[in-house]
N, C-alpha and C positions, 0 to 999 in steps of 0.2 A: 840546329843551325839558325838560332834567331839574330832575327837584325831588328834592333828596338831604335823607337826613335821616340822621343819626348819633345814636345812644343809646350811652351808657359809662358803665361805672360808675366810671372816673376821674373824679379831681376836676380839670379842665383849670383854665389859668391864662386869661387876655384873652389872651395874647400867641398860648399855642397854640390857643384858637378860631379865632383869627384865620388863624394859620399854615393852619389843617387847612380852612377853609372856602377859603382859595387853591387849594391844593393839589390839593382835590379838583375845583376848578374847571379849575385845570389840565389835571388827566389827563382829566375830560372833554372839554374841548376840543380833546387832542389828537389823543385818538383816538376820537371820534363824532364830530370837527368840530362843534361846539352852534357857537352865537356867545357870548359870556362872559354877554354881559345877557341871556339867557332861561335861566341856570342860576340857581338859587335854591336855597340850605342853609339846613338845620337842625340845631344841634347842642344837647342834652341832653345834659348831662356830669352827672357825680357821683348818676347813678342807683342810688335803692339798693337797689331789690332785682330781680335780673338771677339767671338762672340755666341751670346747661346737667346733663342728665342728673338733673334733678328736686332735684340742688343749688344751695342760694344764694352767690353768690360771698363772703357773708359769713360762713359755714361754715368753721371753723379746718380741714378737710381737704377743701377745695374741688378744690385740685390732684388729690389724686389718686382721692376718691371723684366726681367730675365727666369723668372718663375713662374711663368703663366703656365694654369691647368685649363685651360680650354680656349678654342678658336674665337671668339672674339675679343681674346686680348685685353681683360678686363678681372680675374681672379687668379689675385699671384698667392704662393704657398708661405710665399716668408713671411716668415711673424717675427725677426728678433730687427737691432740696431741696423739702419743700410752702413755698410762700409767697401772700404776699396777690399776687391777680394779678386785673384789669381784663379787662374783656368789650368787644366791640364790638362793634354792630349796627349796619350800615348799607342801609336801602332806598333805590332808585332808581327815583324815577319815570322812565320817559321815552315817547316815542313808538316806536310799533311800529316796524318798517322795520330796527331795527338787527339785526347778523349774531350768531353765536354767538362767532366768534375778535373779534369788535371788543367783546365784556359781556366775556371771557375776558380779552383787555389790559389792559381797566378794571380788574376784580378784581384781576390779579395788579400791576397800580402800584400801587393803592390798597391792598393785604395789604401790600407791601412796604414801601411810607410808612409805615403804621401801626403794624410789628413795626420800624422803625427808630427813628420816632421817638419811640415811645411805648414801647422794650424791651418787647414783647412777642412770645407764639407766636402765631405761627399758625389754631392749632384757637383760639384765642380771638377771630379775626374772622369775622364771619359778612357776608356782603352779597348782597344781592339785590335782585333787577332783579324790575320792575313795568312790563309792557307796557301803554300805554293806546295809546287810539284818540285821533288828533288833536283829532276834534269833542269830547272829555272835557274838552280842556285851556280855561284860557280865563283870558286874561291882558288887563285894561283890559277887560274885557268881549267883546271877540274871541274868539272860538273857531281854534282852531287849525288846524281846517277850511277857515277862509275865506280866497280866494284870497289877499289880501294884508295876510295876518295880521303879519308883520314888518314891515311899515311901522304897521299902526294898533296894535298893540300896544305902537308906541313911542310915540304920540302919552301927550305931560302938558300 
């Protein structure tokens, strides 16, 4: 029963909302098994002020004062061109129960979709997983607790 939510501070088109809210439905269901209809996205694109290591992605040396390896803010990792480059945050709700190699598979589709489709690195995706308790969820008014929460869940 994930609820995904996606923050970036690209500016996406319909077409890649669209693309990216499949996709990540995809890889959830193929490796948590969900059923497709109790996944639910959210995506916020063209956010604008995002930041990593206390710089704003709008900062003309974002690349490489945003890479710092140690506390005094003085050795950054990037070695190639500085350019304007896009952030992305994705949290995942879902139900306890999942394993550590099954959030693992998820992450590493989802980094790899994201540095494909979107050129970007890496260290520029961040995602994380949000454990709830089934009785939290509650879809039609059902909780997720209750015996037979996927059938009355689907009642419209």
């Amino acid at each position: 029963m994930p609820f995904l939510k996606l923050y970036s501070t690209a500016d996406l088109s319909e077409e890649d909302r669209c693309q990216t809210c499949k996709k990540m439905t995809e890889i959830i269901v193929n490796n948590l098994e969900v059923y497709p209809d109790k996944i639910q996205t959210h995506v916020q694109d063209n956010v604008k002020t995002m930041s990593r290591s206390g710089i704003s992605t709008n900062e003309e040396k974002f690349s490489v004062d945003s890479r710092l390896r140690n506390i005094d803010f003085t050795n950054s990792y990037f070695n190639k061109v500085n350019t304007k480059e896009e952030l992305f945050i994705l949290e995942i709700e879902i139900w306890i129960g999942n394993s550590i190699s099954s959030k693992k598979r998820v992450s590493i589709n989802l980094t790899n979709y994201f540095k494909e489709k979107f050129e970007i690195s890496g260290d520029n995706i961040l995602i994380l997983f949000h454990d709830m308790n089934p009785e939290d969820w509650f879809q039609n008014g059902i909780s997720g607790s209750e015996k037979d929460f996927l059938n009355k869940s689907r009642e419209y």
